[in-house]
BATOR-503726 format. One record per residue: x negated, y negated, z of N, C-alpha, C in turn. Coordinates in steps of 0.1 Angstrom, whole numbers, plus 5000, padded with zeros to 4 digits. Layout:
XYZXYZXYZ/...
! end
This chain:
780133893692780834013685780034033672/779734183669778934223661780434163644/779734123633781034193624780034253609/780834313604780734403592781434353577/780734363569781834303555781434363547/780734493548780234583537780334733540/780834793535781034953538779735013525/779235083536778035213528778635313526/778535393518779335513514778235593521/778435703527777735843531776635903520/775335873523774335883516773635803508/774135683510773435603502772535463506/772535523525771735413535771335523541/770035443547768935533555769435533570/769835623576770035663592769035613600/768335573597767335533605767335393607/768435353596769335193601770135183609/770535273618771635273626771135263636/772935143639771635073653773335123661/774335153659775835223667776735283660/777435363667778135403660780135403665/780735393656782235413660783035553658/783635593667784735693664785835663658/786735723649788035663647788435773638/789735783644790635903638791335813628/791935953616792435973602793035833603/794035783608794935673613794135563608/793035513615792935433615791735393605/791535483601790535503587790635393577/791535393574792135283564792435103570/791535093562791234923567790534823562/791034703563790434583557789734513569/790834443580790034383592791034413604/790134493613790134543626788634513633/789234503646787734493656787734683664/786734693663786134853666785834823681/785734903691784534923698783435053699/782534983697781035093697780935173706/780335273703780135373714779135333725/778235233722777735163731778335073739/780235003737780534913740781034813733/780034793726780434683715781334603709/782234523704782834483696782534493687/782934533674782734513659783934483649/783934343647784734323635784534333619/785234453618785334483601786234343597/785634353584786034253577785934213564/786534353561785734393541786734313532/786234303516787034183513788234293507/788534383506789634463506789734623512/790834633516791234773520790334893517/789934963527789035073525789135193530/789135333525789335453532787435483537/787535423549786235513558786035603561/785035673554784635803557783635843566/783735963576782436023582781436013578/780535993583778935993579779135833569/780035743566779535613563779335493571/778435393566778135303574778435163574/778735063584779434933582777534863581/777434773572776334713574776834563580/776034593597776234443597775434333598/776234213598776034093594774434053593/773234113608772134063612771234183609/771634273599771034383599771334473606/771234603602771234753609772634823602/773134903607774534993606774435023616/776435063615777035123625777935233617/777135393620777835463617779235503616/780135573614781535583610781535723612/781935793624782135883627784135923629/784036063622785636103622785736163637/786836113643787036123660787736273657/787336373663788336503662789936493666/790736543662791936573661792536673666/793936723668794236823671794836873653/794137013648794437023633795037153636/795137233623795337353618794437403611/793337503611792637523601793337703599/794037693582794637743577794037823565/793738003566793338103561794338163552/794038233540794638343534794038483529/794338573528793538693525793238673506/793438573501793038553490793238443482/792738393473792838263465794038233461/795038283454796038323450796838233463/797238353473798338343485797438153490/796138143492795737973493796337883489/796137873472796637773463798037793468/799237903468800237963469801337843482/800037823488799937743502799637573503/798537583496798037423496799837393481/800337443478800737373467802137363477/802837423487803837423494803537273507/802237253510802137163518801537023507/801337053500801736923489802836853487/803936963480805036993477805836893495/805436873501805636813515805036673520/804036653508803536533507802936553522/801936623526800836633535799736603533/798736493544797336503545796936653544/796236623534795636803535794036793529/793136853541791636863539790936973532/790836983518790237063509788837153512/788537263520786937333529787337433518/787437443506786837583499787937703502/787637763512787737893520788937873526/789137743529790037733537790737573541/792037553547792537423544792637353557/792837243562792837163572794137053572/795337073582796637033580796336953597/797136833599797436793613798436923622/797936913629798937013640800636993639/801337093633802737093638802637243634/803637253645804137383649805537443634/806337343632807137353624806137443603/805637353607804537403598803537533594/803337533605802437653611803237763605/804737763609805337873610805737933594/805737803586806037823572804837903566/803337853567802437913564802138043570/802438083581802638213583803938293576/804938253572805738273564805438303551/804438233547803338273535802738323533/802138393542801338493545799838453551/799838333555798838253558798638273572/797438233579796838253593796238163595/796738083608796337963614795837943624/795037873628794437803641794237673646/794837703661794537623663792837473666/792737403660791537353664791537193668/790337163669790637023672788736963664/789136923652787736823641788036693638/787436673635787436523623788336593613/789236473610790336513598789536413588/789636433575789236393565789736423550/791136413554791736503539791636433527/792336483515791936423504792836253501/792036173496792836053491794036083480/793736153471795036153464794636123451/795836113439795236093427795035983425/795735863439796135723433795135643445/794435723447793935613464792535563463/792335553450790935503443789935583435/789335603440788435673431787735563425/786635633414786335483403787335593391/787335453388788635463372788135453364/787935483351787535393335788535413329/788435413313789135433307789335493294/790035533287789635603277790435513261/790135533250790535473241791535593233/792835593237793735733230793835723218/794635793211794835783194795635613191/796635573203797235493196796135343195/794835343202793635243202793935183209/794735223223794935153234794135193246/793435133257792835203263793935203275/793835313287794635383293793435433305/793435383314792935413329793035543334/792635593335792135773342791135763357/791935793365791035823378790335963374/788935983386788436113385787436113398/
! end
């Protein structure tokens, strides 16, 4: 069995170290130690020394050399339109407000498929489709990031994600 104890972040290893790759939907993204199988077959035991959100396009380096890419398995989603920034925000702030995975594209938002939903955002004046991608929504304010810290008036320092 192949295993892994190091996560590459997306862009900061060469593709041309990839020796397999894994699918795995939003779900299962989040992880310290699970065994994968490769799209060649494979076994692969993750086994990072803490909890990690895997992203698309990153890579497990393992143990004997090479990577194994980290591909987002498509989904059944919502990719959700508005005739303007305004009625968007108007939208992304109602499926917050709901404590939703929600995938940040600019132009436009990316929600998991419910119909119950759907209907609200067309209620909003929003237009939706149905699709099926890689989900990849945002971690949040609290789901890492790098932190430092800042020194306030009272000379205490106080942790800020960004």
């Amino acid at each position: 069995m192949m295993r892994s104890a190091q996560l590459l972040p997306s862009g900061t290893w060469d593709p041309a170290r990839k020796h397999d790759q894994v699918r795995i939907d939003f779900d299962r993204r989040h992880r310290r130690r699970i065994v994968l199988r490769t799209e060649a077959g494979h076994d692969l035991l993750l086994d990072l020394p803490q909890a990690a959100r895997l992203r698309h396009g990153d890579g497990l380096l393992l143990d004997g050399g090479g990577v194994v890419l980290v591909q987002a398995q498509p989904e059944p989603l919502l990719d959700i339109h508005a005739h303007d920034d305004a009625a968007l925000v108007r939208i992304a702030w109602h499926l917050g407000n709901r404590h939703l995975p929600v995938q940040l594209l600019g132009s436009h938002l990316r929600i998991r498929r419910d119909h119950v939903i759907a209907d609200m955002v067309r209620t909003l004046g929003g237009h939706v489709l149905d699709i099926e991608a890689p989900f990849d929504p945002e971690g949040g304010a609290y789901a890492g990031g790098h932190a430092h810290s800042h020194d306030d008036e009272d000379g205490h320092a106080h942790p800020h994600d960004h």
